[in-house]
C-alpha positions in Angstrom: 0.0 0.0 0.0 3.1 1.9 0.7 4.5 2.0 -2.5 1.1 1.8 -4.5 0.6 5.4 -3.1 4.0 6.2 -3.0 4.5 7.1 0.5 7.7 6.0 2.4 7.6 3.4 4.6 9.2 4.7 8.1 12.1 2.6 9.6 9.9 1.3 12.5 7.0 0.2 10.7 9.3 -1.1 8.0 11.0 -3.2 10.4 7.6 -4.6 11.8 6.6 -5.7 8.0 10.0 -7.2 7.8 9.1 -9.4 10.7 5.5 -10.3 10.4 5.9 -11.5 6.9 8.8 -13.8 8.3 7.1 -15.1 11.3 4.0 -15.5 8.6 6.1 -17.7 6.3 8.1 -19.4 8.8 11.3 -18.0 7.8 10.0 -18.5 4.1 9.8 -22.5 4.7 5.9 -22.5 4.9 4.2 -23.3 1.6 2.3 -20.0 1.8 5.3 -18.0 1.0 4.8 -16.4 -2.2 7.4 -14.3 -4.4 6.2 -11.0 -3.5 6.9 -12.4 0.6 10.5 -12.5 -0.7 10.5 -9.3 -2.1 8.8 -7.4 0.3 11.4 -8.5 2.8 14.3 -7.5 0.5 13.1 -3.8 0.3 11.9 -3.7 3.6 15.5 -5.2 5.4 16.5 -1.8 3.5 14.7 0.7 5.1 14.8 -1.2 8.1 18.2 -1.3 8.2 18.4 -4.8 9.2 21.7 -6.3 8.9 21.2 -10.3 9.2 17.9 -11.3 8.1 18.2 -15.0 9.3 19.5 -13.8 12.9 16.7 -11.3 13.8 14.1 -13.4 11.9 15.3 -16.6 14.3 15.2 -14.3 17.3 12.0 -13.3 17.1 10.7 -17.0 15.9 13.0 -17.8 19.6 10.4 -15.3 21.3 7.0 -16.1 19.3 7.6 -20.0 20.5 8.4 -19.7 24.3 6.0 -22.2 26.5 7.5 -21.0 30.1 4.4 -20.6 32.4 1.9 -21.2 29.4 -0.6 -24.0 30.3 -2.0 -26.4 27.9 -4.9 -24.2 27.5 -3.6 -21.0 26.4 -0.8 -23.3 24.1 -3.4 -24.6 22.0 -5.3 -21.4 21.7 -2.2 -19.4 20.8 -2.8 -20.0 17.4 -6.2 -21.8 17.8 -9.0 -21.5 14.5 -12.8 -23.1 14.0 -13.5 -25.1 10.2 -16.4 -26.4 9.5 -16.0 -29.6 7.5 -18.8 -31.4 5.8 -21.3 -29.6 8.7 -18.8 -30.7 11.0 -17.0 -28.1 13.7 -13.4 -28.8 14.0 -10.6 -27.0 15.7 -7.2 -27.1 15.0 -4.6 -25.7 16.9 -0.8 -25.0 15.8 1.9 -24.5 18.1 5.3 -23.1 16.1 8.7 -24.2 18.6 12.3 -24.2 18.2 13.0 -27.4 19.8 9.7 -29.8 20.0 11.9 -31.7 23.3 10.6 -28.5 25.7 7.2 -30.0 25.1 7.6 -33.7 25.3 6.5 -33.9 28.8 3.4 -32.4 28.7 1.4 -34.5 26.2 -0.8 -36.3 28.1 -1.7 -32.6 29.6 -2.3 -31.3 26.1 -4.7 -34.6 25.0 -7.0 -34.3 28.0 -6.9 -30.6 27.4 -8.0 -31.4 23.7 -10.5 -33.6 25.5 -11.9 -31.0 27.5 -12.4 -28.3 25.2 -14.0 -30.9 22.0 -16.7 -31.5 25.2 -16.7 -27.6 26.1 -17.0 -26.7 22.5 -19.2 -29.5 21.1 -16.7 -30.5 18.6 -17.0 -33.0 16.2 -13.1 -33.2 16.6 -9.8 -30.7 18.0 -7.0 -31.5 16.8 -3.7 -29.9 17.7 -0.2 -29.6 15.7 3.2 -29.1 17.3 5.9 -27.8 14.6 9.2 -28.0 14.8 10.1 -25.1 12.8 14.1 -25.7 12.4 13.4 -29.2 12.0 10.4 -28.9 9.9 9.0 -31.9 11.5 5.6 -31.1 12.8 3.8 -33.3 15.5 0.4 -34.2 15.5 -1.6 -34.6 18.9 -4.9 -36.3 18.4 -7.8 -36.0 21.0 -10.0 -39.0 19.5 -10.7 -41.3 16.9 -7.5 -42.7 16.4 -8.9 -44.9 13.5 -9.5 -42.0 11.6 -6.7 -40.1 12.0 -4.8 -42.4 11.0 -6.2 -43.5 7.9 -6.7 -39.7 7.4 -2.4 -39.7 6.9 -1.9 -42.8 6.1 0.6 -43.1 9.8 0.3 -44.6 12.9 -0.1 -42.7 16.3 2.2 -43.3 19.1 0.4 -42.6 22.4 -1.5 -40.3 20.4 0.7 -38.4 18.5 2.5 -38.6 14.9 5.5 -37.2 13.0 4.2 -35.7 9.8 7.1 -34.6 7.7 6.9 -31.4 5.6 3.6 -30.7 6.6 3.8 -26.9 8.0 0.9 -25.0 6.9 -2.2 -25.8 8.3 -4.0 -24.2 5.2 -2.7 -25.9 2.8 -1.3 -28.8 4.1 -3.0 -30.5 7.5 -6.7 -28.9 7.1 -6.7 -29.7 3.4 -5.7 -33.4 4.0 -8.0 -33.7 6.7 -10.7 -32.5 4.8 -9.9 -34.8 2.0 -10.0 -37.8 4.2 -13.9 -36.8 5.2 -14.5 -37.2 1.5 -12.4 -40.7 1.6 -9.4 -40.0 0.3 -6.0 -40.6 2.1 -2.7 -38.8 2.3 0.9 -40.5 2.3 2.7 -38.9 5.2 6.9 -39.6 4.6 8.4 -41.0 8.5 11.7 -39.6 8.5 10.8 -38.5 12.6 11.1 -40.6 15.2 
């Protein structure tokens, strides 16, 4: 809008664009980055005066993704959005970390949390994704129906969870292939996690 009117972006605001579009593309690995993403962040580093792209953009991604003193609730809703598949309510929650290890002690908390608010919420099912953003490895933490789920990415759950590699947008990737298993179809998931 900036340049479309030809106004000049100030430093500080310029330096907030800078940021938002690289938390919104993960760093550019989501599969919603676009060309323009890449070249909005080129001009905008500029202005912004922003030395090492990477560095800050890791910094802040650092920040976005700290868990300390969050409970299962408010991790879930942190990036938390309603679908409605087939007439069906479903949740689905994404949680975007460094290091996936922080959380690997609290996932029976987050299941019976999951639990709670599919009863709270009269879901037809909440389902809850835990990326490892470095890694690109996301995790997925089911609240029910195993059978489904699993057929839905062609994977097995392991105490209700499953790696599901190169899946990072849940737009284009998880909701889509969710929504494609209620009309039968399945998706094969590649198991390089563990």
């Amino acid at each position: 809008m900036y340049k479309h009117y030809g106004v000049a972006v100030p430093q500080n605001i310029a330096k907030a664009m800078f940021l938002a579009i690289l938390s919104d593309t993960v760093l550019f690995k989501s599969v919603t980055t676009t060309k323009a993403d890449k070249e909005a962040v080129q001009e905008l580093k500029k202005i912004a005066e922003v030395k090492d792209p990477l560095a800050l953009g890791m910094e802040m991604l650092v920040a976005k993704s700290t868990i300390k003193g969050a409970t299962p609730d408010e991790l879930i809703h942190r990036d938390y959005k309603d679908f409605l598949m087939n007439g069906k309510k479903v949740g689905i929650g994404q949680l975007e970390v460094v290091d996936l290890s922080k959380l690997e002690n609290m996932h029976e908390e987050l299941r019976t949390t999951l639990q709670k608010i599919k009863e709270v919420g009269v879901y037809h099912r909440v389902l809850f994704f835990l990326t490892d953003i470095m890694k690109e490895e996301p995790r997925f933490v089911a609240s029910d129906d195993v059978e489904l789920i699993e057929q839905a990415f062609n994977n097995k759950l392991n105490n209700d969870t499953m790696c599901l590699e190169g899946i990072m947008s849940r737009k284009k990737n998880k909701l889509y292939l969710f929504y494609k298993e209620h009309l039968q179809s399945k998706h094969n998931a590649k198991r390089r996690c563990k």
